[in-house]
C-alpha atoms as one frame of an Amber mdcrd trajectory, in Angstrom:
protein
   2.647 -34.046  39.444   2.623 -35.247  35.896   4.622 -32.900  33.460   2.999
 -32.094  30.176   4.332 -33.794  27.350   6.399 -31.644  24.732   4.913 -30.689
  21.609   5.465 -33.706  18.762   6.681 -30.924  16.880   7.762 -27.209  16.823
   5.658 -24.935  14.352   6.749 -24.703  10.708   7.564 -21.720   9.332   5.761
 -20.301   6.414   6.895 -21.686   3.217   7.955 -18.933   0.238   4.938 -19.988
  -1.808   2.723 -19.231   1.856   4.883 -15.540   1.841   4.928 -14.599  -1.658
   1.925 -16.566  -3.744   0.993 -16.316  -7.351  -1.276 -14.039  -7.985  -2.010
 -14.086 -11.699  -3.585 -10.338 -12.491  -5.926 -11.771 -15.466  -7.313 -14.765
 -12.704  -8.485 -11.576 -10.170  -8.998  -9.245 -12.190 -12.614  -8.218 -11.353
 -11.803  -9.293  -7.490  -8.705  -6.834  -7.462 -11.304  -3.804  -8.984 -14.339
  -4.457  -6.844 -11.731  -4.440  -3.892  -9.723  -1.349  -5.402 -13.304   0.590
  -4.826 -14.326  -0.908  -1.600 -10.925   0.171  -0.045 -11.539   3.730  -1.599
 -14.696   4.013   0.756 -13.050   2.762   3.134 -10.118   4.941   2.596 -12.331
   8.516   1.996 -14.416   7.714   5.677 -10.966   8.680   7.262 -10.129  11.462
   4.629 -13.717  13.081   5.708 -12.302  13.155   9.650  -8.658  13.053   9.682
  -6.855  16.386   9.957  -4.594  16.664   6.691  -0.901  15.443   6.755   1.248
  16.522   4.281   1.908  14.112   0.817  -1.576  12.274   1.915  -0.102  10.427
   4.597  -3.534  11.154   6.391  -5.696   9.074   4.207  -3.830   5.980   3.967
  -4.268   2.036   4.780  -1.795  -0.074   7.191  -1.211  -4.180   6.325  -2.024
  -5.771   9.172  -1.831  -9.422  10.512  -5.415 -10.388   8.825  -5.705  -7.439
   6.322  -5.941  -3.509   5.784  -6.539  -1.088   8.756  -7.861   2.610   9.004
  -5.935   3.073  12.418  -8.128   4.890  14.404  -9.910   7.891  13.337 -11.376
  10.604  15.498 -15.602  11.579  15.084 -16.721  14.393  17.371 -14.809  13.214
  20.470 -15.086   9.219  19.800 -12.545   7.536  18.130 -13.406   4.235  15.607
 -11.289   2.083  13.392 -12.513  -0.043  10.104 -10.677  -3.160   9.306 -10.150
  -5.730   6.294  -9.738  -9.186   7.639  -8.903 -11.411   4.846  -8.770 -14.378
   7.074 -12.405 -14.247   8.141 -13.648 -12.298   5.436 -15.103  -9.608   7.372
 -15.085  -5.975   7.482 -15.007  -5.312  10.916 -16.107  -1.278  12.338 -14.666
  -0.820  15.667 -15.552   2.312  18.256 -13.562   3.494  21.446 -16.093   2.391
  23.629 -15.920  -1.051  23.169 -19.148  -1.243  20.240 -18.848  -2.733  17.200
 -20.294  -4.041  13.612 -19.295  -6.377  10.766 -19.807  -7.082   7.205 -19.585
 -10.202   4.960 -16.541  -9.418   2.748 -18.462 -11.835  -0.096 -19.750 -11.049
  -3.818 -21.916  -8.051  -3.603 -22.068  -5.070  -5.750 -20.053  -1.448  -4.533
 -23.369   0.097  -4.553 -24.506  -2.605  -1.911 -21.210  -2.305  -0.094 -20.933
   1.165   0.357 -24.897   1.097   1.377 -24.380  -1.678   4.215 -21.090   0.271
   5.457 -22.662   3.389   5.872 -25.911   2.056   7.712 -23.364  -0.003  10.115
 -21.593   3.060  10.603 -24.727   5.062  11.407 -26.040   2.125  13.603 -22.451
   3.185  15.826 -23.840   6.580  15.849 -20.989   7.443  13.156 -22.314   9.926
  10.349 -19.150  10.625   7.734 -20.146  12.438   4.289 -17.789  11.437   1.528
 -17.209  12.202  -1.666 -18.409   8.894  -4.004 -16.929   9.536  -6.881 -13.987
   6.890  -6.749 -10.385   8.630  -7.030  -7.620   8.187  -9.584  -9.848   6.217
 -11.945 -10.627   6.655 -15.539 -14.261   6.207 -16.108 -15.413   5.811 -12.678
 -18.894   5.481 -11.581 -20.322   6.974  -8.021 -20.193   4.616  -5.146 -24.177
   4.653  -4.882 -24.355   3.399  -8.690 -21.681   0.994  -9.164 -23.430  -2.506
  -9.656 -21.225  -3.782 -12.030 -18.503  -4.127  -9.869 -19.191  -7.368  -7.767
 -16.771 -10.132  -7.770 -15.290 -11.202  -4.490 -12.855 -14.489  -4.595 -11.792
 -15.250  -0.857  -8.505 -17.074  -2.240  -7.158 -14.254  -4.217  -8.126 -11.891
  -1.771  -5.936 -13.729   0.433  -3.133 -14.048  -1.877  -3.286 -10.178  -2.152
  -3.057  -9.570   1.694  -0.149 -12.236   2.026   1.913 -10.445  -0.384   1.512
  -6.817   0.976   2.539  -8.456   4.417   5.224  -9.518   3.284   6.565  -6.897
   1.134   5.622  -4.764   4.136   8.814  -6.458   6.521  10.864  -5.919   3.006
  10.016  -2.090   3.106  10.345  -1.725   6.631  13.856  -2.964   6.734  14.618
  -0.627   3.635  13.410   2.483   5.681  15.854   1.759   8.451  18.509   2.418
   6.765  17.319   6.266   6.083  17.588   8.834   8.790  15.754  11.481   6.734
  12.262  12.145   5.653  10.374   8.917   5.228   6.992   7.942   4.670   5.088
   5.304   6.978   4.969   1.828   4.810   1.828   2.578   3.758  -1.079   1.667
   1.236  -2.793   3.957  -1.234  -6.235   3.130  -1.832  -6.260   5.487  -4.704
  -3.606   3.721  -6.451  -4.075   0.724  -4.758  -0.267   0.495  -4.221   1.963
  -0.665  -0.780   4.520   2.234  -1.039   7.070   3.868   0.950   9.090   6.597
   0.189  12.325   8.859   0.801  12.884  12.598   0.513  16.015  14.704  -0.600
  14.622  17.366   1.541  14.689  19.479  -1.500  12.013  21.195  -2.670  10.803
  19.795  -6.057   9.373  21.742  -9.502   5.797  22.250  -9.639   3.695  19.033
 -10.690   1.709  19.043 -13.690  -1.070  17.344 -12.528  -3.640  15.519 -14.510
  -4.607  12.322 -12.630  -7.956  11.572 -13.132 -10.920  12.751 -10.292  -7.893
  14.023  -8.053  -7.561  17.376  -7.253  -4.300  18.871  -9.447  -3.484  20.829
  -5.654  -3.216  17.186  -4.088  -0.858  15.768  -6.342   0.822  18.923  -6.627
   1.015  18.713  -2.464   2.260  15.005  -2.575   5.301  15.798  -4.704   6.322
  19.271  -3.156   9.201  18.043  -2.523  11.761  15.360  -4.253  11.269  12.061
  -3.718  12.362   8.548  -4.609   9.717   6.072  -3.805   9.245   2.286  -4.023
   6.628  -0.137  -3.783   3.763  -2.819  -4.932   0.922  -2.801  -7.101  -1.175
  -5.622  -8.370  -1.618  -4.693 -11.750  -4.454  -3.668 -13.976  -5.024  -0.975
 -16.657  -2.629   0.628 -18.934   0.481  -1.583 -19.896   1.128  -3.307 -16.862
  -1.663  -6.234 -16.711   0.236  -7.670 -13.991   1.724  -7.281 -10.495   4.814
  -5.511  -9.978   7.223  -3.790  -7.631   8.177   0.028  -8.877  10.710   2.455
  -8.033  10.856   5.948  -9.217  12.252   9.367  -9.240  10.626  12.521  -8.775
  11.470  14.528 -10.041  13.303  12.182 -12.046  17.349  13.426 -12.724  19.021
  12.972 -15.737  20.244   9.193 -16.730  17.989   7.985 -14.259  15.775   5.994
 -17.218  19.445   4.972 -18.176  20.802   3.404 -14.983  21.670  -0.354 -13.654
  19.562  -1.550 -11.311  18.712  -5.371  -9.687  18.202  -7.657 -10.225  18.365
  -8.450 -13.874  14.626  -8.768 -14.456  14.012  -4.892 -13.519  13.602  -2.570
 -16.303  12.985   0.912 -17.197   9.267   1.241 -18.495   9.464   4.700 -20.660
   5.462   5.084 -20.733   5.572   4.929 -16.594   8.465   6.739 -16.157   9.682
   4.451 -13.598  11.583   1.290 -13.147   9.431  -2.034 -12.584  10.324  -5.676
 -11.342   7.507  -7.789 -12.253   6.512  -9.764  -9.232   6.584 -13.559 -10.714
  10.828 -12.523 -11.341  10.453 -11.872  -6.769   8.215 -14.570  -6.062  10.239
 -17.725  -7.756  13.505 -15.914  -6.747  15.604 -18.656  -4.718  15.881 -15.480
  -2.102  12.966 -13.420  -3.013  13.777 -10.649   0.390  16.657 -10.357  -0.748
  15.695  -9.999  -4.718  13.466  -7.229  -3.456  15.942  -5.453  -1.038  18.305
  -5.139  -4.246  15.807  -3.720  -6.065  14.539  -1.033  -3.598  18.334  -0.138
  -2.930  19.842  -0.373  -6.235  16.659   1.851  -7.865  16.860   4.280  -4.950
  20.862   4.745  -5.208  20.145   5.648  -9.006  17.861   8.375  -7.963  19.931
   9.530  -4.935  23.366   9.639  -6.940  22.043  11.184 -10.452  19.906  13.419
  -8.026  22.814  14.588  -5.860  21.265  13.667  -2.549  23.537  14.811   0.244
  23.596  10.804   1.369  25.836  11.222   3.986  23.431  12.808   5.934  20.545
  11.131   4.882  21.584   7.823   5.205  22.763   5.172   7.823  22.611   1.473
   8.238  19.807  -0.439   8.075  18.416  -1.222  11.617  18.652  -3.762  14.008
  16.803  -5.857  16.252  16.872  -4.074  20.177  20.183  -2.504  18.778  20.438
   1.799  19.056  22.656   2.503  16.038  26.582   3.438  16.667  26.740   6.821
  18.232  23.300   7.229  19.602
């Protein structure tokens, strides 16, 4: 019997520029917004059937290995799960029972998006009622009307998803080493923001409020407690016009604004109230995990220190591969 002939060569691995690409805010810009509002319909179809969880974690999007997923969500008995794939460019609706629909993720108005997902849905025998006014955005228009909103750029798009995947391992890693409350890795269609964060387990003062079309009660909810969370957003509005990793403090304890952090390109912005590492200073780092690890750990010590965290009991290392930690 002949034996197959070895493979000429073994796969490469991803290059840094394939795991962390540019992604120039001002070159996306009306991609990243169009996409910001197609995830929030995406996103408030599992807010209309998902029981609540507390801090939002009911609402929220998962990176996958092609794009964003729902997970699955329940609907009178069924279960069905709506999924991003930014290799294909669809928008695939799954069901429980094996049915299923699509949609061209191309250049097409929200209005026209948020009309073609809800007629796919309905085709699945799926009826959700949303709200469609868009969330956490100044001067938003309803779903139904927004026909300004239409750019689409498959290659950006792409870029996006890369980067979330990979800051996803980053954060995943950083979680491990945190035996109490923790959020999921997790993204925020609201926000539009990969995040993940850790709790004190402290109750925190009562939150002012004031983000605009979101209930004052829900942001009150999602900071009940104190909290230092980390994580990615692409950029856009206000003084950050580009994409950046963030870190902050809630609430925030004295000298935190003041403290050292890494790496050397992080900085305290005073109008955010929270510390920022501009992603370009991660992506052309000649070890950008490990750039980004010293960022989510220095920021976080800042908070837990200044804070007086009990860390002792909050803390262990970070995990390992098939490996129980010591004494379990």
């Amino acid at each position: 019997m002949q034996m197959p002939s070895p493979p000429s060569a073994k796969p490469s691995m991803p290059q840094a520029a394939d795991r962390w690409p540019q992604l120039p805010y001002a070159a996306w810009r009306d991609t990243c917004t169009t996409l910001h509002l197609w995830c929030q319909i995406v996103g408030k179809i599992r807010l209309s059937q998902t029981p609540w969880i507390n801090h939002s974690w009911h609402v929220t999007l998962y990176p996958t290995t092609r794009g964003l997923t729902t997970s699955p969500i329940p609907f009178h008995g069924r279960a069905f799960q709506i999924d991003f794939d930014f290799v294909d460019h669809v928008l695939w609706i799954r069901t429980g029972d094996g049915r299923s629909q699509n949609l061209a993720l191309a250049p097409k108005p929200v209005a026209h998006f948020y009309e073609e997902l809800l007629a796919a849905l309905a085709s699945l025998g799926i009826t959700p009622t949303i709200s469609t006014m868009p969330n956490e955005i100044a001067d938003a228009v309803p779903f139904e009307n927004d026909v300004a909103h239409a750019a689409y750029d498959r290659d950006y798009a792409q870029r996006f998803w890369r980067i979330l995947l990979s800051a996803h391992e980053v954060f995943t890693d950083f979680r491990s080493g945190f035996v109490g409350k923790a959020s999921p890795v997790h993204f925020f269609w609201g926000s539009f923001d990969l995040a993940v964060t850790r709790f004190s387990g402290r109750a925190a003062p009562r939150h002012p409020g004031g983000v605009p079309h979101l209930s004052d009660a829900v942001a009150r909810e999602a900071y009940s407690h104190e909290v230092s969370s980390a994580g990615f957003w692409p950029g856009g509005g206000g003084p950050v016009d580009y994409p950046a990793f963030y870190s902050y403090a809630w609430p925030a304890p004295a000298g935190f604004a003041d403290a050292a952090v890494r790496p050397q390109a992080a900085f305290f912005a005073k109008d955010l109230g929270e510390f920022l590492l501009p992603y370009e200073a991660v992506r052309t780092a000649p070890d950008p995990e490990a750039t980004l690890m010293g960022f989510l750990e220095s920021t976080y010590e800042a908070a837990a220190i200044l804070g007086h965290w009990d860390r002792a009991a909050l803390e262990c290392p970070r995990g390992e591969v098939g490996r129980p930690p010591a004494g379990a």
